[in-house]
C-alpha positions as CSV (number, residue, x, y, z in Angstrom):
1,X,181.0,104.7,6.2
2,X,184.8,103.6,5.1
3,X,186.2,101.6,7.6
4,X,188.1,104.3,9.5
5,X,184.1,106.1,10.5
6,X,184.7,108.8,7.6
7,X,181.8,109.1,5.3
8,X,181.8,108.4,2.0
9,X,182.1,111.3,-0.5
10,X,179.3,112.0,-2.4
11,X,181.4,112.1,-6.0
12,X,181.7,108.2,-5.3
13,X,177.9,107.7,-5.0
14,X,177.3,109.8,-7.7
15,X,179.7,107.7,-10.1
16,X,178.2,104.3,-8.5
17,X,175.0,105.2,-9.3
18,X,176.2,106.3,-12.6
19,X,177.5,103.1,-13.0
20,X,174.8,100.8,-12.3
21,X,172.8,103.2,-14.5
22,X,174.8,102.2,-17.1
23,X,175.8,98.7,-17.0
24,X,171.6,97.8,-17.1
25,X,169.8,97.3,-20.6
26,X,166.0,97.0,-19.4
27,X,163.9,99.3,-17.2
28,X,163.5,96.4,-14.6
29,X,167.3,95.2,-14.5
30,X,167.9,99.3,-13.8
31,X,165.6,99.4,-11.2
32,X,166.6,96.1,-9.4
33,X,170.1,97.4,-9.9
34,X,169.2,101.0,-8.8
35,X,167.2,99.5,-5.6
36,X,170.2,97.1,-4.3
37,X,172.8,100.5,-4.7
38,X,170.2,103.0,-2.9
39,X,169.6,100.3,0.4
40,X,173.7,99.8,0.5
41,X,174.7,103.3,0.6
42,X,171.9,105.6,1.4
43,X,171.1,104.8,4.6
44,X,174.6,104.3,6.8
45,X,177.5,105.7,4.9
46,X,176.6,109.3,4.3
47,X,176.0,112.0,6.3
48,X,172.9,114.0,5.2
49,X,172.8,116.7,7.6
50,X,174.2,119.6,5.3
51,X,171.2,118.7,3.1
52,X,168.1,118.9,5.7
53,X,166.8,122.4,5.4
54,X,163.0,122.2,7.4
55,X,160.6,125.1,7.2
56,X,157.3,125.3,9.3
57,X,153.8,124.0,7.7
58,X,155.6,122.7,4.7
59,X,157.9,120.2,3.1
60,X,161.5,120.6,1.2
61,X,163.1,119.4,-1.6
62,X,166.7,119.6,-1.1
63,X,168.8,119.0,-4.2
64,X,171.9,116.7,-3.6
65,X,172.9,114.9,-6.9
66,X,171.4,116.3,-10.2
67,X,173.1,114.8,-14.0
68,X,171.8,114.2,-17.3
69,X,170.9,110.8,-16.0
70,X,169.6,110.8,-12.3
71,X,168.3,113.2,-9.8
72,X,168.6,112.6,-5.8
73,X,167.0,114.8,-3.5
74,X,166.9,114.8,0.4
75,X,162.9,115.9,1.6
76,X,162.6,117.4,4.9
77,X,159.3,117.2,6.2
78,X,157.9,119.0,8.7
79,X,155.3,117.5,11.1
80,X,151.7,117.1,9.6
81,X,152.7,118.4,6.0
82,X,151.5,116.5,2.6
83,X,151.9,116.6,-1.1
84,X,149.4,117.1,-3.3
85,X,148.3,114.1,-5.5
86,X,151.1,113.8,-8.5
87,X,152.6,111.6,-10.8
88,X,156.5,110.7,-11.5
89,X,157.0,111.2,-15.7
90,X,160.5,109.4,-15.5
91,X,160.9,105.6,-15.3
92,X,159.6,105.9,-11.9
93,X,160.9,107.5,-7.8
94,X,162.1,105.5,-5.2
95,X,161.8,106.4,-1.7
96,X,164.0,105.4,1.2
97,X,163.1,106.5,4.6
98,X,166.2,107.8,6.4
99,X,163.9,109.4,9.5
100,X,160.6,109.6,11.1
101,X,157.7,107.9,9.0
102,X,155.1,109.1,5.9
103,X,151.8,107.2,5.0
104,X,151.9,106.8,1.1
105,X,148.5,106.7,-0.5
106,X,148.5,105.6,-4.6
107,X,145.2,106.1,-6.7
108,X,144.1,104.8,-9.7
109,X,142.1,107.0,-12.9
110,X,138.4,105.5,-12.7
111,X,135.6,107.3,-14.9
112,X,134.0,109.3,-11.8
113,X,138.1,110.7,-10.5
114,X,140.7,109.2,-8.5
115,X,139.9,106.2,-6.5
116,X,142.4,105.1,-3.6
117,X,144.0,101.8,-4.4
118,X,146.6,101.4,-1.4
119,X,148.2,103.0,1.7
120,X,151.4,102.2,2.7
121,X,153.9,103.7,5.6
122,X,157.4,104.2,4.9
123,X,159.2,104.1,7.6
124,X,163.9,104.8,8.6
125,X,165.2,101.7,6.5
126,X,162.7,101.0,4.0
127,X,162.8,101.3,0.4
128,X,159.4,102.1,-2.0
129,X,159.3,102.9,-5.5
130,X,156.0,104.3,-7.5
131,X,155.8,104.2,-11.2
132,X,152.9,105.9,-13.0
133,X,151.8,102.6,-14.7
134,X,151.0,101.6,-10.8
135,X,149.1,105.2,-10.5
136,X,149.4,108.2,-9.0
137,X,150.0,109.4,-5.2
138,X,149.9,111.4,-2.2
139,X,152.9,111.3,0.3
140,X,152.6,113.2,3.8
141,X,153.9,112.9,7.1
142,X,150.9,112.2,9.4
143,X,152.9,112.9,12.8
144,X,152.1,115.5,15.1
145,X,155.2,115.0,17.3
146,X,158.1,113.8,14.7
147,X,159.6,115.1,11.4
148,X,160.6,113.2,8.7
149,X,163.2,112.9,6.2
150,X,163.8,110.7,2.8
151,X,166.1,110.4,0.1
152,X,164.1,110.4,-3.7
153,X,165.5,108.9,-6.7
154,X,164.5,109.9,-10.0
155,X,165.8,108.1,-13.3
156,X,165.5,110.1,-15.7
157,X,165.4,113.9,-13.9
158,X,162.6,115.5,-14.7
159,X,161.3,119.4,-15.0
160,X,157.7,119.1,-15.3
161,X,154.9,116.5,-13.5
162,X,151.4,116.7,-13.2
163,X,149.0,117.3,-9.9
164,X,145.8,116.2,-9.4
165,X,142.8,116.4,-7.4
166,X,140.3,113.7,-6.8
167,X,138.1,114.5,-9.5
168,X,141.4,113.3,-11.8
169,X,142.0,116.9,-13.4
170,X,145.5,117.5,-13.5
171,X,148.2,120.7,-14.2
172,X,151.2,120.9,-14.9
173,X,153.6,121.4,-12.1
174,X,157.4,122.9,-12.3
175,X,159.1,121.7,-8.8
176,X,161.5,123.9,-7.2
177,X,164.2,123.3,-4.9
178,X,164.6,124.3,-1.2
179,X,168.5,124.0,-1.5
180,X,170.9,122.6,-4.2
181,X,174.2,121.1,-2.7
182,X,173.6,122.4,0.7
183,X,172.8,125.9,-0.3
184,X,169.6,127.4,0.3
185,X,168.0,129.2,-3.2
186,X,165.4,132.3,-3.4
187,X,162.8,129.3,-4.3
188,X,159.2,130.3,-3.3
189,X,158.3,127.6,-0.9
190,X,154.6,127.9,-1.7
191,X,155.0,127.2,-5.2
192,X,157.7,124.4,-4.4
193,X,155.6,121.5,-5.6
């Protein structure tokens, strides 16, 4: 928020993340960079409200910023809903947890299918990123009382990822968006990856 309790506008995120895109040679000084930008203006100085679309039994993915370099979305989840088991083919998704909680779980490819290597909880506040070199994973909200909502960063954008089941065979997967820029589409929710 500026000083004065306005929010900031989202042009002005859009060009700082540009920014720090920019000014970073390696993978790791862009995420670092990325990472520190993400925890000091996602979670207090913008109002995401116009951007939270929820739908019974299901999750969205609500489009906010989308470029040539970056992609941000808002996901809106609704209580009890999941993902399936997917990978991120961009230099990796960070996740920061603006409401409610989601359990994370991450597997690894092992000869017999997909064997579960951790579980983590994301809760308002935090900040998680997955890469594919770290695996694959699974991302629900597990509450029966509370929805959820996070913000997702994707560096590059991406139009096709893979899903999996626990056997480790995978498709291809086109994800669809709920809304772009506050405006609900004609998207087909159930095949809204």
């Amino acid at each position: 928020m500026h000083d004065d309790g306005s929010f900031l506008p989202m042009k002005e995120f859009e060009t700082v993340l540009t920014e720090t895109i920019l000014c970073c040679e390696s993978v790791e000084e862009k995420r670092d960079a990325i990472k520190d930008q993400l925890i000091k203006h996602s979670l207090d100085k913008f109002n995401w409200d116009r951007y939270c679309f929820f739908e019974e039994g299901c999750y969205t993915r609500n489009a906010v910023l989308h470029n040539d370099l970056f992609t941000v979305l808002i996901l809106c989840w609704e209580k009890g809903c999941i993902t399936p088991i997917h990978n991120h083919p961009c230099d990796g998704c960070f996740i920061v947890g603006l409401n409610g909680a989601l359990e994370e779980k991450k597997y690894i490819t092992k000869e017999s299918g997909l064997e579960l290597s951790e579980r983590n909880y994301i809760k308002k506040g935090d900040i998680n990123w997955i890469h594919d070199s770290m695996g694959v994973h699974q991302v629900s909200n597990p509450s029966s009382t509370e929805r959820a909502v996070t913000l997702h960063f994707y560096h590059p954008p991406y139009n096709v990822c893979k899903g999996f089941n626990v056997r480790g065979q995978n498709w291809n997967c086109s994800p669809k968006y709920y809304s772009i820029n506050g405006v609900k589409t004609d998207n087909d929710l159930k095949s809204a990856f």
